[in-house]
TITI-69139 format. One record per residue: x, y, z of N, C-alpha, C in turn; residue in one letter. Coordinates in pm, whole numbers, plus 50000, padded with zeros to 5 digits. Layout:
<recs>
XYZXYZXYZA;...
</recs>
This chain:
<recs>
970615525243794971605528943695972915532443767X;973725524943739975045528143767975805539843706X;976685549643836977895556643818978785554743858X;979755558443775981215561343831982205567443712X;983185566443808984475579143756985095574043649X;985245580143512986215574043439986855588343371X;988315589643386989325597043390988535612343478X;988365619043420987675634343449986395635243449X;985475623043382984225623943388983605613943462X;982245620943523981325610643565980145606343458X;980535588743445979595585243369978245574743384X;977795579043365976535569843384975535563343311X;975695549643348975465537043255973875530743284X;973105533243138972115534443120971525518843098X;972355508643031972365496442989971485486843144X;970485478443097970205467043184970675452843141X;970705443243229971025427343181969925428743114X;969885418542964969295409442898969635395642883X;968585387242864968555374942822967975370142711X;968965368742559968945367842455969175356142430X;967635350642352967705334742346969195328842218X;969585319142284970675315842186970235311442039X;970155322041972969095315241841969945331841736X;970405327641598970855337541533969785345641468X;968475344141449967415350741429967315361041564X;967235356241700966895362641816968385371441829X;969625368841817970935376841819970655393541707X;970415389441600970065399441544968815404741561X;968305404441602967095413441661967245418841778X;968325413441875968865418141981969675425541957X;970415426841850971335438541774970485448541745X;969805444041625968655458141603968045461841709X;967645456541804967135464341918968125474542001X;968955472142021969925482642080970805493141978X;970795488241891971295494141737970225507941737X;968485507441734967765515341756967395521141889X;967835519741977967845527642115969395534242083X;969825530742050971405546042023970845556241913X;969815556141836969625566041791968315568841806X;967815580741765966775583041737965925578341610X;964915566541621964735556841560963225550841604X;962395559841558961115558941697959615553541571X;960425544641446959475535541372958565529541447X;957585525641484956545519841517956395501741484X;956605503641348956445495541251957665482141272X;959105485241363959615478641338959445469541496X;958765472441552958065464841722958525448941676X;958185449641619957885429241579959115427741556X;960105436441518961795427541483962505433741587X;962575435541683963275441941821962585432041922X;961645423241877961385414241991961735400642040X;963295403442035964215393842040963475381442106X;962695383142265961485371342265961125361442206X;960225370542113959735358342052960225361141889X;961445356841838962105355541770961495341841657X;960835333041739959905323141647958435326741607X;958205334741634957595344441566957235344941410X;958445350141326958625356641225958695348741133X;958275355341037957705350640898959105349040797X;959585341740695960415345540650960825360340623X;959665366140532959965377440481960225386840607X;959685386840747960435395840801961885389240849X;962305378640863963215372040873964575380240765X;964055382040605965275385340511965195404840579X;963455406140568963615422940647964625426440738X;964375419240820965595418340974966995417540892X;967435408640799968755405040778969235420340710X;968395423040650969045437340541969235451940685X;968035449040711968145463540818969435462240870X;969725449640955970885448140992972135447640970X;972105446840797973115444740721973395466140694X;972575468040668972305482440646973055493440803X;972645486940890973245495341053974225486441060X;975175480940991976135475841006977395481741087X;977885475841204978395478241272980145491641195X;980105485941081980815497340991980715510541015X;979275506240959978595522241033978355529541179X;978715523941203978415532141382979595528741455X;980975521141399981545520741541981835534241510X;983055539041642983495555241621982235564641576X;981355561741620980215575841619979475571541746X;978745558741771977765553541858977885545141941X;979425535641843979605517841923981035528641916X;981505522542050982905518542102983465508342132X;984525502442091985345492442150985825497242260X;985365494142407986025498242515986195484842607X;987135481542612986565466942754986805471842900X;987755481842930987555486643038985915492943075X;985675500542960984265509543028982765496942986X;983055484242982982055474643002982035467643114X;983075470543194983445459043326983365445943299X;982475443143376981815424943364981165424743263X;980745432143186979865426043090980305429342920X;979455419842842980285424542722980145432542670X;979435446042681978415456642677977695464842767X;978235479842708977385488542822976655499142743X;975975508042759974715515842715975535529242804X;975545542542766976095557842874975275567642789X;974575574642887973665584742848974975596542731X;974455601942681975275607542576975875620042588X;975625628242723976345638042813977265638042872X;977215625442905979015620542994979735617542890X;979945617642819981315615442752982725616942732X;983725607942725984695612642749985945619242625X;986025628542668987205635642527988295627442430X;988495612842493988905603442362987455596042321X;986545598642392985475587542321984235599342246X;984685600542099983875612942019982655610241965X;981505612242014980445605441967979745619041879X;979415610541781978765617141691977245623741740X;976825636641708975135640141741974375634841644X;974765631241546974045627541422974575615241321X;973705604941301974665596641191973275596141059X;974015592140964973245590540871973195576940847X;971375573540835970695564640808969595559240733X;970145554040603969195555640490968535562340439X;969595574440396969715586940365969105596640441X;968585591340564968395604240687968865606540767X;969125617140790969965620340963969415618941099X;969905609441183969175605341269970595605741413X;969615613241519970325619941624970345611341707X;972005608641735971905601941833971925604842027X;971235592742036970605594742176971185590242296X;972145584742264973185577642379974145568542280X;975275562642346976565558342335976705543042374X;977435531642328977475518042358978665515542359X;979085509142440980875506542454980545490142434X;981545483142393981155469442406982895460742356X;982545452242411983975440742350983385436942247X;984985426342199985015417742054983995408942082X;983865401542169983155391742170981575392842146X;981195404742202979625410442198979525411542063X;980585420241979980515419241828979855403941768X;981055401341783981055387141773979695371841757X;979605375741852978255367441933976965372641886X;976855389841875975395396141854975195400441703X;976165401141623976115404841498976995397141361X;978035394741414979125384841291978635376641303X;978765367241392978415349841340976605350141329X;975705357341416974195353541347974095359841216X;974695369941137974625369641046975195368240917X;975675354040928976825342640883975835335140819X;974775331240974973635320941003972725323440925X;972195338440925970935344140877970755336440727X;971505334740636971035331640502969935318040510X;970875311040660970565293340608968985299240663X;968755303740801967355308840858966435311040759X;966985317940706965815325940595965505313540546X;965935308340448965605297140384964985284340433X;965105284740609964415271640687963365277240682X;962805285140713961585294740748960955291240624X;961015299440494960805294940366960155281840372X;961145272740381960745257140402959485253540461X;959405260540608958935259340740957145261240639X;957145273840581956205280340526955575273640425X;956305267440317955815261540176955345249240215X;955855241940300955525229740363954225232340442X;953785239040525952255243040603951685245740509X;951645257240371950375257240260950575244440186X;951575240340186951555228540068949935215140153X;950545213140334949775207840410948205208840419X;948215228540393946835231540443946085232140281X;947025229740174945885227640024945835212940039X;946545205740086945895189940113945245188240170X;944735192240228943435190740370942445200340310X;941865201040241940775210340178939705202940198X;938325200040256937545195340233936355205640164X;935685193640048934625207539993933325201839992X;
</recs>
């Protein structure tokens, strides 16, 4: 984990590289996955849509699940509490992760945001550029409608297959 100095504080950057398959199903799940490591967010239940991996995976219906959650932690909601636009404090990358103690006195992070009607504490801080926006949340979920609906397809077409093949 990397430190260093930014104005009066020492901060230290909690964030590792990922490799997020180029796929707008796998982008937003790579959103919700870091979307739920900034807060306290310790569902069990949602394992299977944070596994940007295997993103071919998923069923439609968690496919539209994924689209709403995401639509719901909408970046609206969290910049200026959790997400920062910083491009200096990302360096090289388009995105950084800072434990939630270092903080710096223009960058005001909220202890608490509200999330579907609960208050949920947050646990660290994300600085990130336009482009990370961009790339991990606007345009895959542009995409997400047509997804949902291939999947759908993907689905009605295999039972339609597996009631033709019935032998009795």
């Amino acid at each position: 984990m990397a430190r260093f100095e930014y104005g009066n504080y020492d901060l230290r950057q909690t964030s590792n590289f990922v490799n997020v398959p180029d796929h707008p199903v796998a982008k937003c799940m790579y959103y919700l996955d870091v979307v739920l490591d900034l807060v306290e967010y310790e569902e069990s239940n949602l394992n299977k849509l944070r596994d940007y991996s295997n993103y071919d995976d998923l069923s439609a219906q968690e496919i539209r699940l994924l689209y709403v959650l995401c639509a719901a932690l909408s970046p609206d909601e969290l910049i200026n509490k959790c997400m920062f636009q910083n491009d200096t404090l990302c360096g090289n990358s388009t995105n950084r992760i800072y434990e939630l103690g270092h903080t710096q006195n223009h960058l005001v992070v909220a202890n608490s945001i509200l999330i579907a009607g609960r208050n949920r504490r947050v646990k660290c801080f994300m600085t990130f550029k336009q482009i990370w926006l961009l790339r991990n949340y606007i345009q895959p979920m542009l995409e997400m409608p047509n997804e949902i609906q291939k999947q759908a397809q993907i689905e009605a077409t295999a039972e339609q297959l597996s009631q033709a093949c019935t032998i009795s």
